[in-house]
MITOR-297907 format. One record per residue (C-alpha): x, y negated, z negated; residue number from 1; residue in three letters. Coordinates in pm, 1 decimal, always signed. Each point is the difference from the previous one (the first is absolute). Example, Ala and Ser with C-alpha at 12.3 -4.5 7.8 and 13.67 -1.06 7.14 Angstrom:
+----------+----------+----------+------+------+
!        u !        v !        w ! resi ! resn !
+----------+----------+----------+------+------+
!  +1230.0 !   +450.0 !   -780.0 !    1 !  ALA !
!   +137.0 !   -344.0 !    +66.0 !    2 !  SER !
+----------+----------+----------+------+------+
// end
This chain:
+----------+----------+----------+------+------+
!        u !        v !        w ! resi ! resn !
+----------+----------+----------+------+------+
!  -2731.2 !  -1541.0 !  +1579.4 !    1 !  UNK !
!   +343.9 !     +2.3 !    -10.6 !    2 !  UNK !
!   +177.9 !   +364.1 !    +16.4 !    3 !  UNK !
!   +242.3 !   -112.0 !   -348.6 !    4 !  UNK !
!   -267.3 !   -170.4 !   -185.6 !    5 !  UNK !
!    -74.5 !   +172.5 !   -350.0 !    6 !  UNK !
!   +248.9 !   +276.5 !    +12.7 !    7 !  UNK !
!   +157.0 !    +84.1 !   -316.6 !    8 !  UNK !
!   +310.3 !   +200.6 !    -49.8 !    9 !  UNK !
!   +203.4 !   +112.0 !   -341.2 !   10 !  UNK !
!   +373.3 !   +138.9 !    -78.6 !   11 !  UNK !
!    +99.7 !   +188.1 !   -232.1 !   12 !  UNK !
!   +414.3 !    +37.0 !    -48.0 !   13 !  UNK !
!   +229.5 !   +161.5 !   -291.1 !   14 !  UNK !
!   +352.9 !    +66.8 !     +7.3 !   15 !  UNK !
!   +186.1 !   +249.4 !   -286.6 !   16 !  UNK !
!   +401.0 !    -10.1 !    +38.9 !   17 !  UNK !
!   +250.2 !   +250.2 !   -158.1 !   18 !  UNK !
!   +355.0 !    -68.3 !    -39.3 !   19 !  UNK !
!   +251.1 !   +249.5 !    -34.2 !   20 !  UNK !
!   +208.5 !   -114.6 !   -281.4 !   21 !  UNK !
!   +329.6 !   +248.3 !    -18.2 !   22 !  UNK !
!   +163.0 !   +266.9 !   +169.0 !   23 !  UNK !
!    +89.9 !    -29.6 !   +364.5 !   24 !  UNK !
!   -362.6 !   -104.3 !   +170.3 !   25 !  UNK !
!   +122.1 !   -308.2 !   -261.9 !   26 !  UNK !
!   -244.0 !   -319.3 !   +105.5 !   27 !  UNK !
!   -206.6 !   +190.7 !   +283.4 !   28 !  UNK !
!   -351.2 !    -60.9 !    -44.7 !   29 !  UNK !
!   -343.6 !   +103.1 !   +122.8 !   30 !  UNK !
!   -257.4 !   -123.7 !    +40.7 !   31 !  UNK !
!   -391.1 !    +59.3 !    +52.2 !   32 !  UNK !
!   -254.3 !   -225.4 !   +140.8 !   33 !  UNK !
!   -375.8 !   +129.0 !    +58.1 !   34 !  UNK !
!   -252.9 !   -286.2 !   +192.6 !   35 !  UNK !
!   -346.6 !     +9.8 !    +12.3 !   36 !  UNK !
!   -181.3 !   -256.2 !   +280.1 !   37 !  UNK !
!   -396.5 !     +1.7 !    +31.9 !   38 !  UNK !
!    -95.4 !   -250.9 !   +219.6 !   39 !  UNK !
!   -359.7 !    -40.9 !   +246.1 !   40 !  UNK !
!    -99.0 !    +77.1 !   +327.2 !   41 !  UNK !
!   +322.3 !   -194.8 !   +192.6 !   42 !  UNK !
!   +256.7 !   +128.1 !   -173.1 !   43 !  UNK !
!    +84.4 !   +364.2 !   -102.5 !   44 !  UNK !
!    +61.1 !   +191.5 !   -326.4 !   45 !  UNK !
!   +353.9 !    +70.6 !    -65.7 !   46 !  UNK !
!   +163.1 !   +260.4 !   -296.4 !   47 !  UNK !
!   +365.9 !    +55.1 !     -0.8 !   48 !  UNK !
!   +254.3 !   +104.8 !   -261.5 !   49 !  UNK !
!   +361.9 !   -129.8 !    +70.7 !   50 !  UNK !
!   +306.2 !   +185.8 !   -130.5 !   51 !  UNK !
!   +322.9 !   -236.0 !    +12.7 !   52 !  UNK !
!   +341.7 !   +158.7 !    -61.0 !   53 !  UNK !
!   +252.8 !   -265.9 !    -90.6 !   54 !  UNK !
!   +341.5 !   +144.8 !    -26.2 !   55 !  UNK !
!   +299.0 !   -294.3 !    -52.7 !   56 !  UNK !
!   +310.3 !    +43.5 !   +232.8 !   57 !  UNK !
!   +344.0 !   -109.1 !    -22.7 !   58 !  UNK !
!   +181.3 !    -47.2 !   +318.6 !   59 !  UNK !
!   +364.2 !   -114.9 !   -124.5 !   60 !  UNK !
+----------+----------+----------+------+------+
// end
């Protein structure tokens, strides 16, 4: 029997995004993104919640 044969494995993603519209924070954004991976005996389980921090920056 092969060691990948009939393993089954599922995702689950979302991603929510705020952007600050005024003030002076003006266009920075954040955003949250929770995963959810089930899979069989191979691989492992995985849950993780990202945070990402966007902030725009002018140089010149």
């Amino acid at each position: 029997m092969a060691p990948l044969q009939d393993q089954k494995r599922w995702e689950h993603d979302v991603e929510a995004k705020y952007i600050i519209q005024t003030g002076s924070l003006k266009d920075m954004s954040f955003r949250e993104h929770p995963a959810t991976t089930r899979a069989t005996d191979v691989e492992s389980n995985l849950d993780e919640i990202r945070l990402i921090v966007e902030h725009p920056l002018q140089i010149l």
